[in-house]
N, C-alpha and C positions, 0 to 999 in steps of 0.2 A: 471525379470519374476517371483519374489515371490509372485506376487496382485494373491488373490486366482480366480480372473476371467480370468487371463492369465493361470493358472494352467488348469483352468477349461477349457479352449477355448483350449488348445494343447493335452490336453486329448481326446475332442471329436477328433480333427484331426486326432491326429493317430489311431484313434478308425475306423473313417469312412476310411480311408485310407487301412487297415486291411480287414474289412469287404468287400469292395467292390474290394481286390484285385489286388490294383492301383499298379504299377508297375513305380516308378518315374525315369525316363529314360532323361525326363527335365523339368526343371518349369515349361516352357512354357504350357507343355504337361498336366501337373498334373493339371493346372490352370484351362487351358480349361474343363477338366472331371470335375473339383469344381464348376466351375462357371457352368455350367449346370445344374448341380443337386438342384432343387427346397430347399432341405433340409437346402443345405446350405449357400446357398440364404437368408433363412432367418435367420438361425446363425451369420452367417457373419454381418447381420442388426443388429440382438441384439446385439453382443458382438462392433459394432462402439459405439451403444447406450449407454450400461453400460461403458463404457470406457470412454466416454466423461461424463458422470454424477458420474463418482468414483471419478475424480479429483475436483470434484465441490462438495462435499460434507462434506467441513470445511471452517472456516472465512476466507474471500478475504479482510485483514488491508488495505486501502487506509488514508494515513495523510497530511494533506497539512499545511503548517507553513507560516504565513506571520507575517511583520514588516514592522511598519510602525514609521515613526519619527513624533516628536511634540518639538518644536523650543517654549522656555516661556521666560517669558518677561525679568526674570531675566537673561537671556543668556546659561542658562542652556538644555540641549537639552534631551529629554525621548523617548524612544523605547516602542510602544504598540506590545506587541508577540501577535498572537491566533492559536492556535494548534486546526483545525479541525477531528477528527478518522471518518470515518467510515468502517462500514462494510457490503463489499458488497457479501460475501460467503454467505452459504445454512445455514449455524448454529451457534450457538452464541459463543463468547469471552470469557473467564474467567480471571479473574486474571489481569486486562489491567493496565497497568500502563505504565504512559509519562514518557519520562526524556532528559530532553534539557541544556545536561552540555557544550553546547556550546558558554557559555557569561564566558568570563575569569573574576574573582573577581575582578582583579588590573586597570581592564576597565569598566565594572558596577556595578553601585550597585540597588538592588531588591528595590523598592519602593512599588510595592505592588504584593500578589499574589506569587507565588513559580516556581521554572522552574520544578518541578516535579507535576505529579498528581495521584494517583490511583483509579480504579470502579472494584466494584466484576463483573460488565459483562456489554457487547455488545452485545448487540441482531443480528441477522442477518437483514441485510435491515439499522439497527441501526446509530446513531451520537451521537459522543462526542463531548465538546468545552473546552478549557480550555485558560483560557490568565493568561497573566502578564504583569508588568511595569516593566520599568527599567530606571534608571539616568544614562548618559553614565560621563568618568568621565575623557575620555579626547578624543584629535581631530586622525582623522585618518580615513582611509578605513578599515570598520569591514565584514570579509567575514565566515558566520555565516555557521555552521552544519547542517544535517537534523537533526532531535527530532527523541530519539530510541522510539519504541513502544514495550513493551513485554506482553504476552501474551499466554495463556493455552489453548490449547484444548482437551477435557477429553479424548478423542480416543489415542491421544501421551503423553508420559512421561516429554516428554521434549519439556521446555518453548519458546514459536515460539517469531520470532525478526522479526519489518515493519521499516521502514524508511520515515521518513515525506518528503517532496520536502524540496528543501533548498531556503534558503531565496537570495533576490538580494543582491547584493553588497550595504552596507550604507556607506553613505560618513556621516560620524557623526563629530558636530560641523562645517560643513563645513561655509565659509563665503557666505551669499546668498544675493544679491540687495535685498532692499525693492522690496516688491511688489506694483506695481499701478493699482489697480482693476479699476479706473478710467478712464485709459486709454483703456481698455478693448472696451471701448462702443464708438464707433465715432458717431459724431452728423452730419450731413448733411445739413445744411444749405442755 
């Protein structure tokens, strides 16, 4: 109860409470005399109002992370990442920086592109993209982290943390049949 509109909203309360004498004997009782009263009828409206738009007044991080596999001819198999941000809050980002230390060294290696990224800002409404490669460098099920997001907003001191969704399960180097696109299509004859 330190947001200065809760301050302010129990101030009035006991104020009209005082003034008009109310004598609180039950809730019930006191509710009834409130909810009558025109005044505070429309107090009560404002203060839903500003209450619901106080929380909505800084960046809403949304990150989504996919992976996807690529099977080359050499036998070697690459992970495409892409780290989508937005931001779906009332006001802009500072300070945003990706960081996806969830690829172990001893399992990939970076072909291209970096598992980190930084931008001095995100606008509100705003999108970010960032991708990478990677060579995986042996076989196994790889069950991959969300990507941290960090993040400033000028009103707090201290640096905000989002969590991208996490990626499926890859079954990396796995053994796959040929594929026969050919059989795809039947002919009818």
């Amino acid at each position: 109860m330190n947001e200065p509109w809760c301050r302010l909203f129990k101030f009035i309360f006991l104020f009209l409470i005082k003034e008009k004498n109310i004598k609180v004997t039950s809730s019930g009782r006191l509710m009834a005399m409130l909810i009558g009263n025109p005044l505070i009828k429309a107090f009560f409206i404002i203060f839903l109002v500003s209450a619901a738009t106080a929380t909505g007044d800084a960046p809403f991080i949304i990150a989504h992370k996919k992976a996807s596999l690529n099977r080359l001819k050499s036998g070697a198999e690459r992970v495409s990442v892409s780290v989508n941000i937005y931001n779906q809050g009332f006001t802009a980002a500072y300070d945003v920086s990706l960081i996806d230390n969830s690829w172990p060294q001893d399992a990939f290696d970076i072909v291209s592109g970096n598992t980190s990224h930084s931008w001095q800002k995100l606008d509100a409404g705003g999108h970010l993209s960032h991708s990478f490669e990677l060579e995986a460098k042996r076989k196994g099920m790889f069950h991959g982290a969300p990507a941290v997001i960090y993040f400033r907003i000028p009103t707090k001191a201290v640096q905000q943390e989002a969590y991208s969704t996490p990626i499926l399960p890859l079954d990396i180097l796995e053994e796959r049949p040929p594929e026969k696109k050919f059989e795809w299509v039947k002919v009818d004859g």
